[in-house]
C-alpha positions in Angstrom: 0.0 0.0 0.0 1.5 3.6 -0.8 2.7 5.5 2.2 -0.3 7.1 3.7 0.3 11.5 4.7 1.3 10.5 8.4 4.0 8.4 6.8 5.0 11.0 4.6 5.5 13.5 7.0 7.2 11.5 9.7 9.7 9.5 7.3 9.9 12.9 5.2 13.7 13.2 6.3 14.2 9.8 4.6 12.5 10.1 1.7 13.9 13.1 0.4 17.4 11.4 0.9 18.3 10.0 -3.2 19.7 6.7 -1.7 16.5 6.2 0.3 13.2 7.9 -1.0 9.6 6.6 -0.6 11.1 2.7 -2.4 13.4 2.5 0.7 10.7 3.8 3.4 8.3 1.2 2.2 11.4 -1.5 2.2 12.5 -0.3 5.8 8.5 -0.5 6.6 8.5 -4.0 5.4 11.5 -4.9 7.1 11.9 -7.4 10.0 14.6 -6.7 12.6 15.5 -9.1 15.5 17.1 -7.5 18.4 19.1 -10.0 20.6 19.7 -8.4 24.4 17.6 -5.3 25.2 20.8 -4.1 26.9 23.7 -1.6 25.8 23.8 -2.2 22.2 20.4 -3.4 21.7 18.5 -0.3 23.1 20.2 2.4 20.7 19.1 0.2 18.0 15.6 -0.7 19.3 15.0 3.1 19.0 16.8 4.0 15.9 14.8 1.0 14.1 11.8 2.2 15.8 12.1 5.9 14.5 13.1 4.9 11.0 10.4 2.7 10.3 11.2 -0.9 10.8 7.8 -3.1 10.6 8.5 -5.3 12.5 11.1 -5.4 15.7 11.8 -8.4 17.7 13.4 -8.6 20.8 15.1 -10.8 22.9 16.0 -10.7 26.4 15.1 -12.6 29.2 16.5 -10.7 32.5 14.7 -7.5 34.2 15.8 -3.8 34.0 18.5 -3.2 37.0 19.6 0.1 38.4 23.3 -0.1 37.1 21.3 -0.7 33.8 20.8 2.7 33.4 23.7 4.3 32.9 23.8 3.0 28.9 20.8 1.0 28.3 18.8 3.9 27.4 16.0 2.2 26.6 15.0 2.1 30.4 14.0 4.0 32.7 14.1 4.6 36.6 10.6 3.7 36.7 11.0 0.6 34.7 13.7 -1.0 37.6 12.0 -4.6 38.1 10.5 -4.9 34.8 11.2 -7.0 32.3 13.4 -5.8 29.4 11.0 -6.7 26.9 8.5 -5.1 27.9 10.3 -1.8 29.1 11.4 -2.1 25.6 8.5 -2.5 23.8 6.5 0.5 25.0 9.3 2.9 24.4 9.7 1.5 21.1 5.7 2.2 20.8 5.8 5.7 22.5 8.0 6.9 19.5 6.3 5.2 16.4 2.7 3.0 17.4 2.9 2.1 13.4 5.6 -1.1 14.6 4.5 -4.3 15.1 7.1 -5.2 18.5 7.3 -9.1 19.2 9.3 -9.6 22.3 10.4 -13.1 23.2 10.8 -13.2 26.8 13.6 -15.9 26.8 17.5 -16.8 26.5 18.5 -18.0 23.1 19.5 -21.0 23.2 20.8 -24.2 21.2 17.0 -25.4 21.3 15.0 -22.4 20.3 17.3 -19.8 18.6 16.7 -21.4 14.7 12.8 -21.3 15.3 13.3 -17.6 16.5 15.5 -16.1 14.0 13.9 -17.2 10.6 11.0 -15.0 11.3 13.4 -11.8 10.9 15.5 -10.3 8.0 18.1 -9.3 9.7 19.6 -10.1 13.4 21.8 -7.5 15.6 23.4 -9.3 18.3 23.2 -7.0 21.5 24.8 -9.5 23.9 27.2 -9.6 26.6 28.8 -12.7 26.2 30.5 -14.9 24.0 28.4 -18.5 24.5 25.8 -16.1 23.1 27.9 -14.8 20.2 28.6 -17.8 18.9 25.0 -19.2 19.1 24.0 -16.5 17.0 26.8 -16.5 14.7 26.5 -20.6 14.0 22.7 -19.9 14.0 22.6 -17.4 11.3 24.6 -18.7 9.1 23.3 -22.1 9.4 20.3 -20.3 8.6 21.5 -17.9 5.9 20.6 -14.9 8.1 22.0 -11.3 7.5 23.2 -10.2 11.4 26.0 -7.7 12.9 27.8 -8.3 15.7 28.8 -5.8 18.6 31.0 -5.8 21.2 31.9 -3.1 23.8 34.4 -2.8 27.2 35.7 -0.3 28.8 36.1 2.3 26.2 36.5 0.4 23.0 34.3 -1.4 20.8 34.0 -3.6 17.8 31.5 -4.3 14.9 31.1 -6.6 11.6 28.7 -7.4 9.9 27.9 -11.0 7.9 26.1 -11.9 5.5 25.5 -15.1 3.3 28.8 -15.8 1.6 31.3 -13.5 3.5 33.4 -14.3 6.5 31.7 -15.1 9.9 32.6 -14.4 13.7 33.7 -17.6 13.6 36.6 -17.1 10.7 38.0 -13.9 13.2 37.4 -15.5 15.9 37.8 -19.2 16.0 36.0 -20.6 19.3 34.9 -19.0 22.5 37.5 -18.4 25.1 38.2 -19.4 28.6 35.5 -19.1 31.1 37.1 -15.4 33.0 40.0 -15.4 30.6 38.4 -11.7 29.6 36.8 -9.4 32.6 33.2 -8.5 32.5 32.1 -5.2 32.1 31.1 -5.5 36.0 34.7 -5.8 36.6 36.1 -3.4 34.0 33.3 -1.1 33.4 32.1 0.5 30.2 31.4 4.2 29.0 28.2 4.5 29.1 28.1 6.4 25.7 30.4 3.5 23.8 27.3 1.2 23.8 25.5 4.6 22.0 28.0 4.3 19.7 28.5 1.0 18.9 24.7 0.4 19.1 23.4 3.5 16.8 26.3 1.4 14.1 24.2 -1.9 14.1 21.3 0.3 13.6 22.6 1.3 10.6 23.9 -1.5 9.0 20.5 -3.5 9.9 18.6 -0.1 7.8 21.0 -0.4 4.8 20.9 -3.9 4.7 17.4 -3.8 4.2 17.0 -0.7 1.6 20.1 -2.3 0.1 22.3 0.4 -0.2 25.8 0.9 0.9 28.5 -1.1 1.8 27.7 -3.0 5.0 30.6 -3.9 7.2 31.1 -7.5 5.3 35.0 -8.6 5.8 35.6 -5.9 8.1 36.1 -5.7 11.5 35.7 -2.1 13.1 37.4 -0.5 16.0 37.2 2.2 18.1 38.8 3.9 21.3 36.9 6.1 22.7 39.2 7.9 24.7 41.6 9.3 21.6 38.4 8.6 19.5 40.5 7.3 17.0 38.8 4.4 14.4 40.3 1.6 12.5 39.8 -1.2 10.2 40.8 -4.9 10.3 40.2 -6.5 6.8 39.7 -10.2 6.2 38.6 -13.0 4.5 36.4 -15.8 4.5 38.4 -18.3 6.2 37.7 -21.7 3.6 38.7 -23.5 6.7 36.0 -22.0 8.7 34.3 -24.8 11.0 30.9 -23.1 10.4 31.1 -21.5 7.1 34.3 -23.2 5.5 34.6 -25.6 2.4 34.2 -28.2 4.7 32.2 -27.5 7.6 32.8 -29.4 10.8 29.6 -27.4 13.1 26.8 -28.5 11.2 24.3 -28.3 14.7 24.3 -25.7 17.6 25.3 -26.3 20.7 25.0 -24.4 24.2 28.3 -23.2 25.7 29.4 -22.2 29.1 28.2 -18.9 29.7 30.6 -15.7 30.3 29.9 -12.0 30.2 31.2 -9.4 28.1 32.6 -10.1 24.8 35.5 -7.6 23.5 38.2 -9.9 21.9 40.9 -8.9 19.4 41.3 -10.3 16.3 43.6 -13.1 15.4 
């Protein structure tokens, strides 16, 4: 259906962009966006989606809103301590456009359920703090041949690729989880509040081009950033044909569960 005058208006600064115009707003409006962790990352991009025009926004999370939430997952509020994530989430999302359709899934991914979850969406931004989680989603989606990007922030620094059928995974950076407390958790080391912005406002925009198909997405690159000098760079690589998940030969051809960690900032081989 054409966009109706209240979509005009509120997408207007979309439309009159030449790489976007009223064929990308109705592609963003079709869109389907899964949102895994309504935390640090994952509430920048809940309400960039929300604002742009995403149809449909799913998101996953399956803890409650904590005080030291608040100080980057700015999603919540100080009212909302107690509440479930999802649901904090979802009526923000709703507050600043009621046109998207929100489906929350109150739950952990795991090895059981993340498959069934994630073929519903175009496109998957992994929000999490952990790297059991990371890899579940990265073997997930592209055992599943799902566009996602992944995020990671600690301390000051973050990180951000972006896969998508037929370019190099997580997995082909970085090859298998690592030892349980090997890397601190953001409890221990902290994290600028404003790096999960950042990082998170990224995702949201690789997810939007991604789905008007414009751009270069972050395929084969890995990108960096300090936020202390503010200074950015970028790793290239390539598919690894060795890959165990997306190689010539494939050796992960199922999910499994792996000891969970928190945090998830690792450098690149």
């Amino acid at each position: 259906m054409p966009l109706s005058e209240e979509q005009l208006e509120r997408f207007s600064r979309h439309i009159i962009l030449k790489d976007v115009g009223v064929e990308g707003q109705e592609k963003i409006l079709r869109g389907k966006v899964l949102i895994v962790g309504a935390g640090g990352l994952g509430a920048p991009a809940a309400l960039y989606l929300a604002a742009a025009g995403v149809g449909t926004i799913g998101i996953v999370d399956g803890d409650v809103v904590d005080r030291t939430n608040l100080q980057r997952q700015v999603i919540h509020f100080t009212p909302d301590i107690g509440k479930a994530k999802v649901i904090s989430a979802q009526e923000k999302i709703l507050q600043i456009n009621p046109g998207v359709a929100v489906q929350i899934h109150q739950e952990r991914l795991f090895a059981h359920n993340i498959l069934d979850i994630i073929r519903r969406y175009d496109f998957v931004i992994d929000g999490t703090d952990n790297f059991p989680a990371k890899f579940l989603i990265n073997d997930a989606c592209v055992l599943a041949r799902k566009a996602f990007s992944h995020g990671g922030i600690l301390r000051f620094d973050g990180q951000t690729m972006t896969y998508v059928p037929g370019s190099a995974c997580y997995r082909c950076v970085f090859l298998q989880p690592p030892p349980k407390d090997a890397v601190p958790t953001c409890a221990q080391a902290g994290v600028l509040g404003a790096v999960a912005g950042m990082l998170g406002t990224i995702q949201a925009a690789e997810a939007l081009k991604y789905l008007i198909g414009k751009g270069r997405l972050l395929t084969d690159r890995l990108l960096i950033f300090h936020a202390l000098t503010m200074e950015f760079r970028t790793v290239r690589f390539q598919r690894n044909p060795a890959c165990p998940v997306c190689g010539a030969h494939p050796t992960i051809t199922g999910l499994q569960d792996y000891e969970q960690g928190t945090c998830d900032l690792r450098k690149p081989r």
